[in-house]
Residue, then its C-alpha position, 0 to 999 in steps of 0.5 A: x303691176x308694180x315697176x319698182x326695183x327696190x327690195x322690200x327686204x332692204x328697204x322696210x326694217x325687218x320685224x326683228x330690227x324693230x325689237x333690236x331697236x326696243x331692247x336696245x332702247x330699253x337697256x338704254x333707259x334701264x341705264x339711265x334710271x340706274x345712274x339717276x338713282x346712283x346720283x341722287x344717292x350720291x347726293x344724299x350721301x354728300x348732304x348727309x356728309x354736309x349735316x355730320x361735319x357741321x354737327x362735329x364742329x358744334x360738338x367742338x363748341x360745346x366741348x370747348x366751351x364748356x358746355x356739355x359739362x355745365x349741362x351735366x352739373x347744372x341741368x336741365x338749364x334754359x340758353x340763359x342759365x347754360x350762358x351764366x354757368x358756362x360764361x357765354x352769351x345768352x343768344x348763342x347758347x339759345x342757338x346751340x342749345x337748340x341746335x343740339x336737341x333738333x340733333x338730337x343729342x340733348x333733349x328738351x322739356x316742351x319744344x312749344x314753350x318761349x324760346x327763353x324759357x325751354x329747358x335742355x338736358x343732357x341724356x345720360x348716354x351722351x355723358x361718357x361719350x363726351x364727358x368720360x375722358x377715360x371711359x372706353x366710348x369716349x369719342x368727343x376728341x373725333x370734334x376736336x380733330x377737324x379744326x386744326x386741320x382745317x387752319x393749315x388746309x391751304x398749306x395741305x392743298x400747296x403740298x399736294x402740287x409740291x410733294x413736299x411733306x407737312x410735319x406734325x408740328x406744323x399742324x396746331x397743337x389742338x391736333x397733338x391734344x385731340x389725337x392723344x385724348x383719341x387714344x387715351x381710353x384703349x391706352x387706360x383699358x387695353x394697353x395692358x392686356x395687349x403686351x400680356x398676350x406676347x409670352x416674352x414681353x409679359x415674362x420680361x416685364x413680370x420677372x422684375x426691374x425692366x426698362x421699356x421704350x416707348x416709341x413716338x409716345x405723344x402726350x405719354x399715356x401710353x407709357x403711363x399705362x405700362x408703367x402702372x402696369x408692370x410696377x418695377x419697369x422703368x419706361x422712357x418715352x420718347x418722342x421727336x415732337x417737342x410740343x407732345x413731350x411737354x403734354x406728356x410731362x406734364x400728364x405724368x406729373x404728380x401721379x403714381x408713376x412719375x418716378x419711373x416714367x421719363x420723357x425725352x423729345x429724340x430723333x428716333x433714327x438715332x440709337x438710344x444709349x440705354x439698352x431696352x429689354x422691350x419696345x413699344x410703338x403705338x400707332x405711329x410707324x406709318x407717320x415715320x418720314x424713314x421707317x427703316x432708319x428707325x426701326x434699325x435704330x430700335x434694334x440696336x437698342x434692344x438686348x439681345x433677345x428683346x422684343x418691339x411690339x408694333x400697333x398699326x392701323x388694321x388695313x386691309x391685306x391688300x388694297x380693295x374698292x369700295x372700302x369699309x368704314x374703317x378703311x375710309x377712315x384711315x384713308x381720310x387722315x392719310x390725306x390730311x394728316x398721316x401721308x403729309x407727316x410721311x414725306x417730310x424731310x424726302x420721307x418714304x410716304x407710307x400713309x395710314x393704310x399700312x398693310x401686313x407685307x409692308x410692316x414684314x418688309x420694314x423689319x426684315x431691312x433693319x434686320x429683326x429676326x421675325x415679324x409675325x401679326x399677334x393674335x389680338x383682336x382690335x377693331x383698329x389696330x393690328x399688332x406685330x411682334x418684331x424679336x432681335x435674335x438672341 
């Protein structure tokens, strides 16, 4: 007869401890499977990351250089004939030849041919998208967007600790050039139809002679487009850059509309003298270091009655995690470009991803009548409609 004291109960895990222990176990390693899979997805998104920034940089090259174009004119070309018609050496255009069919942008005649004797082409589908500076799916300037911002990176990681602000020209001028060549093709297509879809502006720039403000106009396309619009308006471009109003003078000179477009670098919180009986602003109220200042300068210069139509970056009503990809990319210039240019001069730092209730709160202190969203549809742009009372 056992003499123990002990209890069984206590002393010998139950049946159903055991299986709390498994499920437990098994939640356990279900988790970290799940997280396996999530870092190695990571990783895969960072690679992919890794082999799209390296295939911009060789766009650049070729843009640059002169490259695709010399392909277009003169293909299908070996690395020997791309480096005599694009004034290049042989060895680094055989490298970026092969490195832009192994991509796939361009394609080659026989991948087991002698390196020197392979011929490349560029495909008829790639030739708007890189060559076409006007066509609606030109995006070679996403290329030439990187670099400059890549020669002042230290500078971006000094003002992260300072909270100082970094202008847009302290930035190369390659940036200033990409970010105009960017919008080029919405301005030469789109522009148009956007100021047609607000009743008063297409009554007041139909009617007869006008005079337009175009507001942070960059390299000036934007104000061509309206110029060659509306023949009898009379459009100013104004720009506090001086390196954007020489770009735009000298994109206007000799065209049709040269004598109606004048350029003139300004400080926008500054009222203009000339009273405007329409103004236009293309993305670049989130880039403004004092928002307000300047659009109470614009309403001061708008008769009564006048009319600021604003496009903005389409972000999202209000902040959401994980974003779409327009929303990333509106955050990633923010970070590098647009936030930086914000805070200059102890600037309110907006940011790209400018939201609605922002823009309305913007208006209504430099006292517009209305600020309402205009029914145009823009994959990445959102357009207010700010009235002056009459």
């Amino acid at each position: 007869m056992s003499t123990s004291t002990v209890d069984p109960a206590v002393a010998v895990p139950t049946q159903v401890d055991a299986q709390d222990q498994q499920d437990q176990q098994d939640q356990q390693d279900q988790q970290d499977q799940q997280d396996q899979q999530a870092t190695e997805a990571f990783v895969g998104r960072l690679f992919e990351a890794a082999i799209g920034a390296l295939d911009l940089f060789a766009i650049g090259l070729g843009d640059r250089l002169g490259l695709y174009a010399a392909l277009r004119e003169h293909g299908p070309l070996t690395s020997s004939g791309l480096a005599e018609h694009a004034g290049v050496a042989e060895r680094y255009a055989r490298e970026w030849l092969e490195q832009q069919a192994v991509t796939d942008i361009v394609t080659v005649d026989d991948t087991t041919a002698a390196a020197t004797e392979r011929r490349y082409t560029l495909p008829d589908h790639v030739v708007p998208v890189l060559l076409e500076p006007t066509h609606p799916a030109y995006l070679a300037p996403v290329a030439a967007l990187i670099p400059p911002v890549g020669q002042v990176f230290d500078r971006i990681v000094e003002i992260y600790r300072t909270g100082e602000g970094l202008a847009w020209s302290d930035y190369p001028t390659g940036l200033i050039e990409a970010q105009a060549a960017f919008n080029r093709p919405a301005f030469t297509h789109e522009l148009a139809g956007w100021l047609e879809a607000v009743p008063e502006i297409e009554a007041r720039l139909s009617s007869g002679a006008a005079r337009v403000a175009d507001l942070a106009c960059g390299a000036g396309w934007s104000t061509q487009a309206i110029a060659r619009h509306y023949p009898h308006a009379v459009v100013h471009g104004l720009d506090i850059d001086d390196t954007s109003i020489v770009l735009a003078r000298q994109n206007v000179a000799g065209t049709d509309v040269a004598d109606r477009v004048h350029f003139e670098v300004c400080d926008l919180a500054e009222p203009a003298e000339a009273a405007y009986d329409v103004a236009t602003m293309f993305e670049a109220l989130h880039d403004l270091s004092h928002p307000v200042q300047v659009l109470c300068s614009v309403h001061e210069s708008l008769v009564p009655g006048g009319v600021l139509l604003v496009a903005d970056e389409r972000a999202a009503e209000q902040f959401t995690a994980p974003g779409d990809p327009f929303e990333r990319l509106f955050y990633g210039a923010s970070l590098l470009v647009c936030l930086p240019g914000s805070l200059v001069d102890g600037g309110v730092g907006t940011g790209t991803a400018i939201r609605p209730s922002t823009v309305r709160e913007y208006a209504a202190a430099a006292g517009f009548a209305s600020c309402e969203v205009a029914d145009i549809e823009h994959p990445l742009f959102r357009f207010y409609v700010l009235r002056k009372a009459g």
